[in-house]
N, C-alpha and C positions, 0 to 999 in steps of 0.2 A: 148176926153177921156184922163184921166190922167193915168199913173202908175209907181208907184217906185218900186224900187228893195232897198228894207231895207236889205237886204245882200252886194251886194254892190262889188263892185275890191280895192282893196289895191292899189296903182301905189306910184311908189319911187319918182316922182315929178310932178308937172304939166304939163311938156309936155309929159308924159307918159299919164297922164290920158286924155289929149285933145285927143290924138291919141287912146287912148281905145275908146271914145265917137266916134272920126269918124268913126270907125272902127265896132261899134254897130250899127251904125245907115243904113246901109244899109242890116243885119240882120231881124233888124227890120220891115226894109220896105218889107221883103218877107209876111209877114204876113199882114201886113197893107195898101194892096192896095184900094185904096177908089172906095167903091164902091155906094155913095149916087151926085155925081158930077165929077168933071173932077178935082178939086187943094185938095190939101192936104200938111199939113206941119206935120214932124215928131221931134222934135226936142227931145235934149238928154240934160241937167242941171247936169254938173258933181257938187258936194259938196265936201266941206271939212271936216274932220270928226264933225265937231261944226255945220256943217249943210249946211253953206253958200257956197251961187252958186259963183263958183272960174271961171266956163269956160260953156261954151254951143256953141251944133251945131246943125244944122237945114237940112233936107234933104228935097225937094219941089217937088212933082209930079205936072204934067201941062198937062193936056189933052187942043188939040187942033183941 
């Protein structure tokens, strides 16, 4: 499942905005625990206002 947030963070530079993305992504994961298998990836595509993916991160649940 995809979804964007067409609103969107403002960040003063790219390492701000990497650290927003890390920092969503386990937010996220509260709501997105998988519940059809054991793996799951979450990942987060920050853009720049032209659109273009500048940074992305990935959070991996593992059932064992």
């Amino acid at each position: 499942m995809h979804q964007r947030d067409d609103g969107g963070v403002v960040c003063a530079d790219l390492q701000a905005a990497a650290l927003e993305a890390k920092r969503l992504l386990p937010a996220i994961a509260v709501y997105e625990i998988p519940e059809d298998g054991e793996r799951q990836i979450i990942t987060v595509v920050v853009t720049d206002e032209d659109g273009h993916a500048v940074y992305s991160a990935a959070l991996t649940f593992v059932g064992t």
